[in-house]
C-alpha positions as CSV (number, residue, x, y, z in Angstrom):
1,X,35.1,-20.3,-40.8
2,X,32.8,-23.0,-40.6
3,X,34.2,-25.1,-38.1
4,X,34.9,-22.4,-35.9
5,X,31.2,-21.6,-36.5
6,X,30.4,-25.2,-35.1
7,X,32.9,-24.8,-32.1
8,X,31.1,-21.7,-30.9
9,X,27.8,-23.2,-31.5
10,X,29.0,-26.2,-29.4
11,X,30.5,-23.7,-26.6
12,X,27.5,-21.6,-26.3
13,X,25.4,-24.5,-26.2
14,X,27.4,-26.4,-23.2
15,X,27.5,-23.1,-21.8
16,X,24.1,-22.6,-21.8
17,X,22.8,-25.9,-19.9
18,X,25.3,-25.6,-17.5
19,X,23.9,-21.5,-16.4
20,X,20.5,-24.0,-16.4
21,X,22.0,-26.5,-14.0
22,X,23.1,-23.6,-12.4
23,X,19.9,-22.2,-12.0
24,X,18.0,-24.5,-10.8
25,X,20.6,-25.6,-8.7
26,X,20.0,-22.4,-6.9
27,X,16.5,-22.6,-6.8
28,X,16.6,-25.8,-4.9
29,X,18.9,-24.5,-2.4
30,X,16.2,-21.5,-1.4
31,X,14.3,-24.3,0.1
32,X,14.8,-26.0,3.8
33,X,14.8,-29.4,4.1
34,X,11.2,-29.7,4.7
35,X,10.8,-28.2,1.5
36,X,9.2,-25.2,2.4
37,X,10.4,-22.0,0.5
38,X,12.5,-19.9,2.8
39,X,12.5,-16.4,0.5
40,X,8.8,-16.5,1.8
41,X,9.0,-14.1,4.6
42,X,6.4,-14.1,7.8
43,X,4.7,-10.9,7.6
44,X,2.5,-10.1,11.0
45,X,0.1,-6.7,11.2
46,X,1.1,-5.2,14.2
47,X,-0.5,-2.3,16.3
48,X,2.3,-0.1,17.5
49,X,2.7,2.5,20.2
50,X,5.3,4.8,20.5
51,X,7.0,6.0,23.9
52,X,7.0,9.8,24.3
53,X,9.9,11.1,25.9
54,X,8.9,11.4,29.0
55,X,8.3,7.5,29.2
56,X,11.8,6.8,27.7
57,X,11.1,6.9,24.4
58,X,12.4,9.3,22.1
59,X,11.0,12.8,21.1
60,X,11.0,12.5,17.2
61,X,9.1,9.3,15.9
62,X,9.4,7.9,12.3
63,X,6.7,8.5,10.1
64,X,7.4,5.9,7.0
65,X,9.3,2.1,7.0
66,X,12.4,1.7,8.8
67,X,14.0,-0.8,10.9
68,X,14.6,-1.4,14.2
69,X,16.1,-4.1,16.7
70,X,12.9,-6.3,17.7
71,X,12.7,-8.3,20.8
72,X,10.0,-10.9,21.2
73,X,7.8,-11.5,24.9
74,X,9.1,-15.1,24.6
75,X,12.7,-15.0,23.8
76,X,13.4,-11.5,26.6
77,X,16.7,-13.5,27.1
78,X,17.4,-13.1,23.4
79,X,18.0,-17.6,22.9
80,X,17.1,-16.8,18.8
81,X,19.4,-13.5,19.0
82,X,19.2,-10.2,18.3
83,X,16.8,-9.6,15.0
84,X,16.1,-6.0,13.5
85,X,12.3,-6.0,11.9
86,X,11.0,-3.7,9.4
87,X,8.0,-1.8,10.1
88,X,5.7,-0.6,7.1
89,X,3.3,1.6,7.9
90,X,-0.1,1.6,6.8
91,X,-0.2,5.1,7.9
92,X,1.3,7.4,10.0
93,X,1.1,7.6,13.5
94,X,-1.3,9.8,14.8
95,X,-1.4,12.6,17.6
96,X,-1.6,9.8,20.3
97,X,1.7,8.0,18.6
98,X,-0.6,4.6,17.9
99,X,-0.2,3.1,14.6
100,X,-0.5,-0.4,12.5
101,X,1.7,-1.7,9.9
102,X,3.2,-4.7,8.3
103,X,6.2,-6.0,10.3
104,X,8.6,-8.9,9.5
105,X,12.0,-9.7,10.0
106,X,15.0,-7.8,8.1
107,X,17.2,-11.1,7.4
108,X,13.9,-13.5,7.0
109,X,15.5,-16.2,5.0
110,X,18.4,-17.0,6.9
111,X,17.6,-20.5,8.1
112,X,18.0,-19.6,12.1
113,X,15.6,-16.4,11.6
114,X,12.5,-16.8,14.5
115,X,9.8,-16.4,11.9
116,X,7.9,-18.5,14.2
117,X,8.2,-15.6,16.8
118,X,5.7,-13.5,14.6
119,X,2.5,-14.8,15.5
120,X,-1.0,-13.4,16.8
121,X,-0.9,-12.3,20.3
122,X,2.9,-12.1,20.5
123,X,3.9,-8.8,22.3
124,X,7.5,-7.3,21.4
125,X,9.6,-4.1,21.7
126,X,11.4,-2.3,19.3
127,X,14.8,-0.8,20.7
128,X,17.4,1.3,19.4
129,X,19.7,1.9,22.7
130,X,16.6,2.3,24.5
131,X,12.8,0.7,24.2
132,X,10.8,3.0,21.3
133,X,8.1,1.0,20.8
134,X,5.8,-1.8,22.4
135,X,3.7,-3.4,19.8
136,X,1.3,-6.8,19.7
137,X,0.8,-8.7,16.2
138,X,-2.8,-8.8,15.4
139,X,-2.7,-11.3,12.3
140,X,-0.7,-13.3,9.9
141,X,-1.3,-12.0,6.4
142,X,-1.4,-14.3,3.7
């Protein structure tokens, strides 16, 4: 019984730094190259405007986070892709459909992401099949 004691204890301890190596094995990889983080995501405060139907937009706006397809005033011809952003609210829109909330992008840490789209001043849309929103980031938060 004692040697089989020993055997486990062996097992379990091999097993153990390996889950470490493991670990921070991982932890490397969620850097780039430059050895900047890439799980830290680019979070812009944007002020948003909804289109009313009669402008193109749609009739029913959301009222809490969701997602949408972004396109950024630089890249209209879409050279970083297609991106969906989420858009947190800081509160709902009011009567004249203007709002501000915290908007980054849905898949942030994939390497080719445009995080260096969201920036002060940039203007973008958010579509679905059709333009619902114009929006201009004020400010980086920290």
């Amino acid at each position: 019984m004692l040697i089989f004691g020993c055997i486990f204890a062996a097992f379990a301890t091999v097993g153990l730094g390996f889950l470490i190596f493991i670990i921070r094995r991982e932890s490397k990889a969620d850097k780039h190259s430059d050895g900047v983080d890439k799980d830290l995501k680019t979070v812009g405060t944007a002020k948003l405007f909804f289109l009313t139907k009669e402008e193109g937009g749609q009739s029913i706006i959301p009222v809490r986070t969701f997602s949408s397809h972004i396109i950024f005033e630089e890249d209209r011809e879409l050279i970083h892709g297609l991106w969906s952003a989420v858009i947190e609210f800081h509160k709902s829109p009011n009567t004249q459909r203007e709002t501000t909330a915290d908007l980054y992008l849905l898949f942030h840490d994939k390497e080719e992401a445009p995080n260096h789209l969201i920036k002060p001043g940039m203007k973008f849309e958010l579509t679905t099949n059709k333009v619902i929103a114009k929006g201009i980031i004020e400010n980086l938060k920290s």
